[in-house]
N, C-alpha and C positions, 0 to 999 in steps of 0.2 A: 295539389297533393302529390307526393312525391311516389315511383314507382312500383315500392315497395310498403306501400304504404299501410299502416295498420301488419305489417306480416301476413297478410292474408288470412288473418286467422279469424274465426268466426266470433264475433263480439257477444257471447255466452256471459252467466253470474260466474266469478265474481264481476267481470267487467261493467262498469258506468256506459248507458247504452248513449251518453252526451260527452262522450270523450271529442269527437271529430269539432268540437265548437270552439278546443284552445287552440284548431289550425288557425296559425294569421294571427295570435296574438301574442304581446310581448309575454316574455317571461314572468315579470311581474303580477300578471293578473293571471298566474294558474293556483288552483287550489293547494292547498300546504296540510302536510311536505309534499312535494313532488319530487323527483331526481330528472334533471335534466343534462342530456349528452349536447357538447358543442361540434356539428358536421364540421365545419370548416377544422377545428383542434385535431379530430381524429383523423383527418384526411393526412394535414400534415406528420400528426405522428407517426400514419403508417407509414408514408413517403420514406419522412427521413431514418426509419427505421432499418426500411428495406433497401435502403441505398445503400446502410450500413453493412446487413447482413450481405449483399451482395459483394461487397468490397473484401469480404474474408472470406469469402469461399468456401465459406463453411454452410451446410446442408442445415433449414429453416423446420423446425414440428410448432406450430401451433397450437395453444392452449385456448379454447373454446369457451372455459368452465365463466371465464367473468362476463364475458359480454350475453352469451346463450340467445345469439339470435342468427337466422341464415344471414342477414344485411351486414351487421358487422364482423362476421366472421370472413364473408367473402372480400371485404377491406383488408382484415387480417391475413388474407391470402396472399392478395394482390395476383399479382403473376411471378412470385418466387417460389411458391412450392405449392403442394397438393398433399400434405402433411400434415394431421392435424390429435391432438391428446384431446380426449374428454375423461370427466370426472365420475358421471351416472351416465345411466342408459338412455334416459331422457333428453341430451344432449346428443349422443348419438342417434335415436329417433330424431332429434330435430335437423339434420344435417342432411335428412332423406334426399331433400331436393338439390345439393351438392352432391353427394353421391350418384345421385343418376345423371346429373350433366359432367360428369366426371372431374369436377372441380376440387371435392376432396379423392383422393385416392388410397390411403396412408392411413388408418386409424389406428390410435393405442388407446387402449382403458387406462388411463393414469392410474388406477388404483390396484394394488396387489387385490389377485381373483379370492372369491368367497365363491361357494359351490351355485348358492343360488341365481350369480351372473353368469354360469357359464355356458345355460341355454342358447339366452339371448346372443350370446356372444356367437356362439355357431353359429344360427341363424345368420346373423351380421356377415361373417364372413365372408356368407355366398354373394354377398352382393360388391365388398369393399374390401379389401388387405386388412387384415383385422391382426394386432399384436397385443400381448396381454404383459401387465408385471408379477415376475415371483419374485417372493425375499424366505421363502420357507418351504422346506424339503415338502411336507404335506402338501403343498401347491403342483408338487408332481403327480402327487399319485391322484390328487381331484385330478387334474388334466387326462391321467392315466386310464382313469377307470370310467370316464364319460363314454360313451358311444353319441357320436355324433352324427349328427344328420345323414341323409341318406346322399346327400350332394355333395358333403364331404369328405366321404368314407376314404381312409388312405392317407386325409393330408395331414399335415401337420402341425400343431400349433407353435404360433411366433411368437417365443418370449424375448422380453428384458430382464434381464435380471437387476434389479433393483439396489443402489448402495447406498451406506449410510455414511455419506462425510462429516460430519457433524452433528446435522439437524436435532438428530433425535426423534424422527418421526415415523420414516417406515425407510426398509432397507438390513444390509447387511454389511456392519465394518468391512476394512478389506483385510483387517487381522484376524478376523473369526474364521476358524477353525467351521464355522456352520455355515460359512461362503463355501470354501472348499467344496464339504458336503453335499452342498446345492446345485456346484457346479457339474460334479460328478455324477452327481441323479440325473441332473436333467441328460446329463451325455448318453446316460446307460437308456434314457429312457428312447423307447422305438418311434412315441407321436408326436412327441417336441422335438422342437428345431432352437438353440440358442442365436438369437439374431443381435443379439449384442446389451452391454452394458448402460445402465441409467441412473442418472444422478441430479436430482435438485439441490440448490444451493440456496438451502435455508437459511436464515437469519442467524450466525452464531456470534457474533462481534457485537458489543453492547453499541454500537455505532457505525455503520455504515460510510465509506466514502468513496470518491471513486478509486483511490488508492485500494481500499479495501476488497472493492470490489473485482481489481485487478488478479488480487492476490489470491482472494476467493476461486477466481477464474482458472487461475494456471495452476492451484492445486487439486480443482477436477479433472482439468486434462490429465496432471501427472496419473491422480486416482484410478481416472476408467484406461487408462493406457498400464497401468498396474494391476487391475485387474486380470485383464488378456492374458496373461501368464499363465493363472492359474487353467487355462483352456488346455486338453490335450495337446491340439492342435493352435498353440497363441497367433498362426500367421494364417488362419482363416479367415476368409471376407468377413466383418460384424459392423456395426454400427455403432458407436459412441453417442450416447443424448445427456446433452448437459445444461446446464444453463437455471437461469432468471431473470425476469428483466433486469435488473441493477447490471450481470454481469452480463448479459445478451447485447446491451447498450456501448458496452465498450471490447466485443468480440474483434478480433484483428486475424489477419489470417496465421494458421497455427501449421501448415504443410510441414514445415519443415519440423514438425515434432510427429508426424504421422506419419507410419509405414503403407506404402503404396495398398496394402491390402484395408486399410482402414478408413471409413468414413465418419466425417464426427458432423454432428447436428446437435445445432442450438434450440433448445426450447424455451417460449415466451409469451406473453397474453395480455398480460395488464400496461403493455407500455402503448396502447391505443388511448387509453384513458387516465392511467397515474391518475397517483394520490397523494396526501402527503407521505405516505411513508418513502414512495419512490423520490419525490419533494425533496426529504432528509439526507438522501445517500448522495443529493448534490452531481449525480448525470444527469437533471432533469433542470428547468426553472419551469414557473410560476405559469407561463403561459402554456405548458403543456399539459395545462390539468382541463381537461376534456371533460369531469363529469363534477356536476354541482347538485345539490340541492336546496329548493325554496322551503322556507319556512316562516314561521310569523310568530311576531310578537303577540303572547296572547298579556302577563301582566311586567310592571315595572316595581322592583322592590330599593326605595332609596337608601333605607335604614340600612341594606347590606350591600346595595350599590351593586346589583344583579337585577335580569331580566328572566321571566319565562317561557319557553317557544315550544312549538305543540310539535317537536320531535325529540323523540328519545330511542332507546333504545332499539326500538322496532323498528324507525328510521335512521339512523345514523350507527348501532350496534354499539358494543361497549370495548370496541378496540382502542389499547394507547399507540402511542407510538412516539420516536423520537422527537420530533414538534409539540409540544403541549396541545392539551386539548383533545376531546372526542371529535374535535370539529371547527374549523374555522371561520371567521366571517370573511367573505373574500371582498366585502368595500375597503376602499386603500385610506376613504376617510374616518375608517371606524376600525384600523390595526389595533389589535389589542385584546381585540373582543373573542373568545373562544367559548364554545360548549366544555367549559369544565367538571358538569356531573348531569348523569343523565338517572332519569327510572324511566318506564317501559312508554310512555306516552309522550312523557318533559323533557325538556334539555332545558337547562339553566347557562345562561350568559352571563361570563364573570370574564373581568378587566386585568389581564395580564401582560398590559402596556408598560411603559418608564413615565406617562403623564397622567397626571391625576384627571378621570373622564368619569362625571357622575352621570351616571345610567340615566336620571331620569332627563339628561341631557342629551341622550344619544337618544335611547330609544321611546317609541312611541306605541302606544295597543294599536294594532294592526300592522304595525311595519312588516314589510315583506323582506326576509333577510338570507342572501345565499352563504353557504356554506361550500366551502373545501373538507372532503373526509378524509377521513385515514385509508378508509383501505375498500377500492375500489369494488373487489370480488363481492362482499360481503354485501355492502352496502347495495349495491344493483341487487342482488338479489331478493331482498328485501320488499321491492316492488313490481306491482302486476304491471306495469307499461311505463316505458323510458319516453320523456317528451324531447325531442330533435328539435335543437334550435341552428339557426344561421349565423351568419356572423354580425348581426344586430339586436340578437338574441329572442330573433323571431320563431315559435314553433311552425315548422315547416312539417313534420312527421310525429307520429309515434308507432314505435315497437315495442313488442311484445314480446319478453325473453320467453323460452321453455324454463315452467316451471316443476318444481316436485323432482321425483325419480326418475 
């Protein structure tokens, strides 16, 4: 049993108190659905990850939110940074024991402040560099009017200020007239500190490629390096965070677009494990998809030439993506075969091949059948313990993300 084994965490309800009995057997004979991570897939992903990010020179934050576990987060570290985004509080509770070995050093709350995180958030501070994001003037004066701990009295909190390129999701154009505004609050204000601009790189192109992804890339640079303008002071030390996996994958060194006072750092998380969506944008293939799920044949319908398998939505979620399918069959002799409609329990197996494959030819009641999903973040979360297989697709481990808030 590996060193980390189980997380350490105490095997309480909801937990199965016969989890430790799939050590040492194939994948095939674990209970369905399960989600299983490939050790050996994620090893290499980090590897050549960070061979990458090290080649551009460019400053590493890790995103926590998908794997939510100390074991692979400390993978995701490796020895190139001590940087790291979470999503909830929860995730940041779970980092405890990085934090004290001083393995993370660097925290950001990915998500613009709400009043009722901003306890915690002090708290946190005293122990780790803690940075928060705003994209709304209101976001100063919560900061403003907090009294914070007794161990912080004086300091100052470290924002991002948060942009919207595209996405549509959280942030502030760089044409808004309420960036401006925001920039200027936080200057006037006496407890914030502006520690630099931030920027995700959402899905806006009805297709992804790695061309796209290039382009995607060098118009965040241009963006948070347009930004800096709008600062009093645009040739103050800040920090630039950019990124996605798609565009983090093809990061190249950008010095020579950076003035000496600027540091830019890529953000990224799911490219340990990809899915298909990462799959789609074509910087990835096939063998880098690290996380699969088992599931099973429960019946075979021939009159519609479909199967039914006891995941749906609560296993697998109801994300598309550019690949058909809520989900894939990953046997290379059953191509074709996709979760095409799921309800909260079922996934249905329908034949989206170029060869005529009658179902009751393929599949059988019982067959145990893995699946590639869409979208990595989602899906992990989904389940109370990730089964860790080898490279013969033996479980050697299980962990336990942090779950909840």
């Amino acid at each position: 049993m590996g060193s980390h084994s189980y997380e350490r965490q105490a095997m309480v309800s909801p937990y199965p108190t016969d989890l430790h009995q799939y050590i040492g057997k194939h994948k095939s004979e674990l209970p369905s659905p399960s989600l299983c991570l490939s050790l050996p897939v994620m090893k290499r992903n980090a590897q050549t990850f960070h061979e990458k990010v090290k080649k551009s020179g460019v400053d590493f934050r890790v995103h926590v939110k998908t794997n939510k576990t100390s074991t692979v987060s400390r993978m995701l570290l490796g020895n190139v940074t001590s940087k790291v985004i979470v999503s909830t509080l929860r995730e940041a509770r779970g980092l405890d024991s990085l934090i004290e070995e001083g393995v993370v050093k660097d925290l950001l709350f990915g998500v613009p402040i709400c009043p009722s995180v901003v306890p915690a958030l002090d708290q946190l501070s005293r122990k780790v560099t803690t940075r928060v994001l705003v994209d709304h003037i209101d976001h100063v004066s919560i900061l403003s009017r907090y009294v914070r701990c007794e161990e912080n009295r004086g300091k100052r909190w470290s924002v991002f200020i948060k942009l919207d390129m595209g996405g549509r999701r959280a942030g502030l154009p760089l044409d808004s007239p309420l960036l401006k505004e925001l920039v200027h609050a936080l200057e006037e204000a006496c407890n914030v500190e502006i520690y630099g601009f931030y920027s995700y790189s959402a899905k806006t192109a009805h297709r992804w490629t790695v061309e796209t992804a290039e382009t995607v890339l060098q118009d965040h640079i241009t963006g948070v390096l347009k930004a800096t303008k709008l600062l009093s002071d645009p040739k103050r030390p800040l920090t630039l965070s950019i990124g996605s996996t798609p565009t983090a994958r093809i990061i190249r060194a950008i010095k020579e677009q950076t003035p000496p006072t600027i540091t830019f750092e890529i953000h990224a998380g799911t490219f340990i494990y990809n899915d298909l969506q990462q799959l789609s944008t074509g910087t990835i293939d096939s063998s880098n998809l690290a996380m699969s799920v088992i599931a099973e044949v429960c019946s075979v319908y021939s009159e519609r030439n479909e199967a039914l398998i006891n995941a749906g939505v609560l296993a697998l979620t109801r994300e598309p993506g550019e690949l058909t399918g809520i989900a894939r069959v990953r046997d290379s002799k059953k191509q074709g075969w996709i979760v095409g409609r799921v309800s909260q329990e079922h996934g249905i197996l329908v034949y989206d091949g170029d060869q005529n494959q009658p179902a009751e030819d393929v599949w059988k009641i019982g067959d145990k059948v893995e699946l590639d999903v869409q979208h990595t973040c989602i899906v992990g979360a989904m389940y109370g313990w990730h089964f860790i297989i080898d490279d013969k697709d033996v479980v050697q481990d299980i962990y336990f993300p942090w779950k909840w808030w």
